[in-house]
N, C-alpha and C positions, 0 to 999 in steps of 0.2 A: 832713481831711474824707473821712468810707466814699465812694471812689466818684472824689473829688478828680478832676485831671483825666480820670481814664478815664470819668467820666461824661461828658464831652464827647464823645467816639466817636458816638452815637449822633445828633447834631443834632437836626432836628427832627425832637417827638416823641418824645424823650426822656426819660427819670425827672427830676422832681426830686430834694429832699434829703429829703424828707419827706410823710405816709403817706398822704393822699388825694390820688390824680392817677391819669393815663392814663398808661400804659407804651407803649401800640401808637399809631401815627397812626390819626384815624379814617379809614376812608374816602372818598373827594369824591362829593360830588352831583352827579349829571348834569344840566346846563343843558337837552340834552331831555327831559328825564320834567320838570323845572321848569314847561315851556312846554305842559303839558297843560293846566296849572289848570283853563284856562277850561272843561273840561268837567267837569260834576258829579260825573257816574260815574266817572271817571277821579281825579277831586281828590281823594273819599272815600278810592279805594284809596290813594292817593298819601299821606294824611295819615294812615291806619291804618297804612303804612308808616313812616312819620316817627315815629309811636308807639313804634314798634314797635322800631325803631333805637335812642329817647330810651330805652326799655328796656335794650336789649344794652350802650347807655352807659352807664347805670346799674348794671347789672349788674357792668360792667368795673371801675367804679371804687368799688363793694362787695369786689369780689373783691380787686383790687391795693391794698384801704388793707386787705385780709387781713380781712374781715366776711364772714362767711353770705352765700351768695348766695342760697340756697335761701328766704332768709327774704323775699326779694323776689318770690318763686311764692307765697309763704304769704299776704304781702297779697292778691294777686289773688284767693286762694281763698277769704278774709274776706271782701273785698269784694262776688265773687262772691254767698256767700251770704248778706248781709246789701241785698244788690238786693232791691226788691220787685216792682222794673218793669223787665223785662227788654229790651234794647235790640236790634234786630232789626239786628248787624253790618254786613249788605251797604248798610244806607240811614244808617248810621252813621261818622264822621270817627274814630272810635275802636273798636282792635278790642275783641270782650269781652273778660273779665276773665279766662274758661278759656279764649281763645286765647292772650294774653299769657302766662299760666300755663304753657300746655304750651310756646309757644314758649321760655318761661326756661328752665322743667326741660330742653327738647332742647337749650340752649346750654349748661348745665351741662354734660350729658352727654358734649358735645362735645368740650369742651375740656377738657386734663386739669389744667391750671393749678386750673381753676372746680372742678372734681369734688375735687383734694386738699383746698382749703379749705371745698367744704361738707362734708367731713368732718370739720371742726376741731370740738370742741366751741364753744359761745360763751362770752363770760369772765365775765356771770352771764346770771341767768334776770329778766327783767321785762314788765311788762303787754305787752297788743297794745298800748296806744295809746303807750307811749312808741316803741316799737319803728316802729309807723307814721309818727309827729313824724321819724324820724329816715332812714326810706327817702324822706319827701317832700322832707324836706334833701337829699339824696342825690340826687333827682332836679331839685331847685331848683337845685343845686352842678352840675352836667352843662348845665343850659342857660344859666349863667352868670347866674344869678339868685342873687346873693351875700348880696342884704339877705333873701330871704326864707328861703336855706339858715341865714343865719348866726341868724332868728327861730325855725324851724323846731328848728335844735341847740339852742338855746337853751334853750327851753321843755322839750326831750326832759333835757335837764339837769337841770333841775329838778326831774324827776320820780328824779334819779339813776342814769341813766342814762350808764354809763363812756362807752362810742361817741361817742354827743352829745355829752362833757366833752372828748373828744379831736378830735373835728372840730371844734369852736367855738376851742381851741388852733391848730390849723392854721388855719381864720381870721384868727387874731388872726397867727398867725404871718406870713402871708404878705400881710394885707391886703387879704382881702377879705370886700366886707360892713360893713368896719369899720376903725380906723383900726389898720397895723401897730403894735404893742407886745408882742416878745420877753417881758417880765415875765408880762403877762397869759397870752400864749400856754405858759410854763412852767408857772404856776398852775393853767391848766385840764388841762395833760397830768398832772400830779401827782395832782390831783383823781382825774383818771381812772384813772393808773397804781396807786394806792394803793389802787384798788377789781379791781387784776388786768388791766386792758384793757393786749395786748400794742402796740395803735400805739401810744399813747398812752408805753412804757415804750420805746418807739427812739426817737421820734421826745422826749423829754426827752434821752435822753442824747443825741443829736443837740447839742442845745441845750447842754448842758455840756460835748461836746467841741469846739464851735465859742465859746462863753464869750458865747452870746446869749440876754440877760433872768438870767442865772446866773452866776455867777465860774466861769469856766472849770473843769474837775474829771473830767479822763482817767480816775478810779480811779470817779468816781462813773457815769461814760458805759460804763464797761463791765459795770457791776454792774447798772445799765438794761438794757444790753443782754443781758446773760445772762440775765436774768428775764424778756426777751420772745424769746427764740432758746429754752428751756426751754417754751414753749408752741409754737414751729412757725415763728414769723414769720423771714420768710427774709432781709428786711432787716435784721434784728439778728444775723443768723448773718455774713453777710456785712461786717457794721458789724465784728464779734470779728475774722474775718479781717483786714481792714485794718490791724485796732489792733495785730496781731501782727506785721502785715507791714512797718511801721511803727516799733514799739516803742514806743506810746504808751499809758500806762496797764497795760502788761504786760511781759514781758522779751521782744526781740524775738526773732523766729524764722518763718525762712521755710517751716519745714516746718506750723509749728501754722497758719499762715494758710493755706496750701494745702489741707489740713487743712479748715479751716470754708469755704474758698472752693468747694473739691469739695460738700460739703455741702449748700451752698445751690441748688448747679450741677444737682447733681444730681434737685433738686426742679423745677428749672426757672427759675431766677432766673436772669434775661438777663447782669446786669452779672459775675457770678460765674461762667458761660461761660464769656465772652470772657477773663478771668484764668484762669480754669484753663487757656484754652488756651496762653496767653501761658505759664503756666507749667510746660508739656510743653515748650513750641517753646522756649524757652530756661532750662530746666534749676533753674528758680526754686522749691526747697523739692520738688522731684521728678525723678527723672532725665528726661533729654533723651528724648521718646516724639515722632516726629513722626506718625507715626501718630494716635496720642491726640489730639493735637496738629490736624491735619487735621478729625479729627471733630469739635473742642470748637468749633474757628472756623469750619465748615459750621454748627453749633446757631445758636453768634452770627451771624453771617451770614444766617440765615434769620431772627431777630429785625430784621435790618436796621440793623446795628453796622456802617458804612462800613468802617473797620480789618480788621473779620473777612472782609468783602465780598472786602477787595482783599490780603490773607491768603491766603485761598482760590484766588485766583485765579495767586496766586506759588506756590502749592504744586502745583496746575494744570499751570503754564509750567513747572515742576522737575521736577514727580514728585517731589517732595517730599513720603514719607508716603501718597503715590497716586500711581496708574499716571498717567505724563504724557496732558494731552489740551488742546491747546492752544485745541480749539473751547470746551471748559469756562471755561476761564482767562480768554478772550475774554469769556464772558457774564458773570463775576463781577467781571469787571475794568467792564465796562458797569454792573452796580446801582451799582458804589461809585462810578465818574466822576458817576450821576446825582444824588450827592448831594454831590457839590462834592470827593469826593478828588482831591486835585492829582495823588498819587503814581500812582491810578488811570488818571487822566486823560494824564498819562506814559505808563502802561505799553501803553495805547489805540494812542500816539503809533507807539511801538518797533513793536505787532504788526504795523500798518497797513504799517510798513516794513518789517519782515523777510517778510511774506505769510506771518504764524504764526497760526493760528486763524482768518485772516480772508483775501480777495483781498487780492494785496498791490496799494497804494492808495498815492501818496506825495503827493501833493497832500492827501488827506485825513491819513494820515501828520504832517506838516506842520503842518496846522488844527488837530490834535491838541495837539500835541508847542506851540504858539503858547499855546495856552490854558493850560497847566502853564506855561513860561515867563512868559507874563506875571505867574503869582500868586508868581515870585522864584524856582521852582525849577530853581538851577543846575545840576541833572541832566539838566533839558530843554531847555537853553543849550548845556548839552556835546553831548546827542544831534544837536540842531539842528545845531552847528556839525561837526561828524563826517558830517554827512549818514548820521547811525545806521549807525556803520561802515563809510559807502562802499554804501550798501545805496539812497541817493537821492540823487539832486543836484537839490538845491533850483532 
């Protein structure tokens, strides 16, 4: 599987296998701005807000299933001018449609993920109204409205639309909306694929490198994936990597997977990062750069990859690649503890004791160094029992 265990690094929050979903956690709602409701003036803004977010959601998971984002500005500026009665915003639970609008284009702007793929061409050309069917899915699918995204793809299908043919597959893929069935969910990426649509061409050979709804077919998963890595899509670049890194469907070779894994990295694709870092820091299809190495697991690490978090923070405590700084080490050792790394949550243990990056602390030390131990990590049974070199007595 592209991705296989190392897709676990990221918890929660993390990618699935396949092409409509969130990469990034959303952000939380705050319980006080919740508790304004009761005032009108305040509720309006609150749910122009909530719009407004339900947008940048949409937007994200336009972007990450690799679609136009821009085409999401484009409705607002139909809809706009196809208003006859125009709604005066501030007494309104909904912003307008050229605020929505400009807010999309500024988030585009912003982000360079969003700005590479509104520059992708689209994979054809069809009406507004199928195109519309298919941003409301888009927006039905974000607030977990699964029968009316999976009514919405539907319909946008029928009018022959690849997009629509390739989300109604991941529906059926994954089961929502509707009843999981592998068969169905190939049928409709083929559909799709056979009309150009690059998810629709990963996420099949997805499907025939895992042998679900298809007979299994490594030669056929990579020929998928070539014909959607040849348009841009970074999932399927990253899909070839594995397959080389591997040797599944191709002759194996760690330098060609490094190769596509750079590739993909280099556009900005999280899980392909964290491999290229892994394969500077241990010499995997490129020589040993810890340098390189430093910078690739900072990238991942700032997607919020535990592994790169607590990476980062041993090359920190070493100088490893960077000038040592132990108050560094300390802080990156803290994001990965806060996501359940155990090794993290250790190395928390040690600073507290040695008084490296932090006061030294052995009571808290201790409380550290317990919580890693309890999850089985005999390293924090040793520490414990050493009183971390003689450095605390328990």
């Amino acid at each position: 599987q592209p991705g296989g265990g190392e897709n676990q690094r990221r918890g929660a929050g993390g990618r699935g296998a396949t092409g409509l979903r969130l990469h990034r956690p959303l952000p939380p709602r705050s319980a006080a701005i919740l508790a304004q409701l009761d005032d009108p003036a305040v509720a309006t803004d609150i749910s122009r807000e909530r719009e407004m977010e339900a947008d940048r959601i949409g937007l994200t998971l336009m972007a990450r299933a690799g679609y136009n984002p821009r085409a999401m500005a484009s409705l607002f500026q139909k809809m706009s001018l196809e208003a006859r009665n125009k709604q005066i915003e501030f007494l309104s639970t909904h912003p307008s449609d050229e605020h929505r609008q400009a807010a999309i284009i500024a988030a585009i702007n912003a982000d360079p993920e969003f700005r590479t793929i509104a520059l992708l061409p689209s994979s054809s050309q069809h009406d507004n109204t199928s195109q519309m069917e298919f941003l409301f899915g888009v927006q039905a699918f974000q607030r977990s409205n699964y029968d009316e995204a999976f009514r919405q793809f539907q319909t946008a299908s029928g009018r022959g639309y690849a997009p629509g043919m390739a989300a109604l597959g991941y529906l059926y893929e994954k089961g929502l909306g509707v009843q999981q069935d592998y068969t169905q969910a190939a049928a409709w990426y083929r559909k799709a694929s056979d009309l150009g649509d690059a998810i629709a061409q990963v996420n099949l050979g997805l499907l025939f490198a895992h042998g679900q709804g298809v007979q299994r077919d490594d030669n056929e998963a990579m020929t998928l994936y070539g014909m959607a890595a040849k348009q841009g899509n970074l999932t399927a670049q990253y899909s070839i990597g594995y397959m080389y890194r591997v040797g599944r469907g191709v002759k194996q070779s760690n330098e060609t997977a490094f190769m596509w894994y750079k590739k993909a990295a280099d556009q900005g694709y999280s899980d392909a990062i964290h491999d290229v870092a892994v394969a500077y820091h241990k010499g995997v299809g490129v020589d040993i750069d810890y340098a390189q190495a430093f910078i690739w697991y900072k990238k991942a690490a700032e997607f919020g990859f535990p592994d790169a978090q607590q990476q980062v923070g041993l090359m920190y405590g070493n100088g490893l690649g960077v000038q040592r700084d132990y108050s560094e080490a300390f802080r990156w050792f803290k994001k990965a503890a806060e996501q359940g790394h155990m090794y993290a949550i250790l190395d928390i243990g040690i600073m507290y004791a040695m008084g490296d990056g932090v006061d030294k602390n052995c009571e808290t030390a201790r409380s550290w160094l317990n919580k890693a131990a309890a999850s089985g990590l005999e390293d924090a049974k040793a520490n414990i029992a050493s009183g971390v070199a003689g450095k605390c007595r328990w």
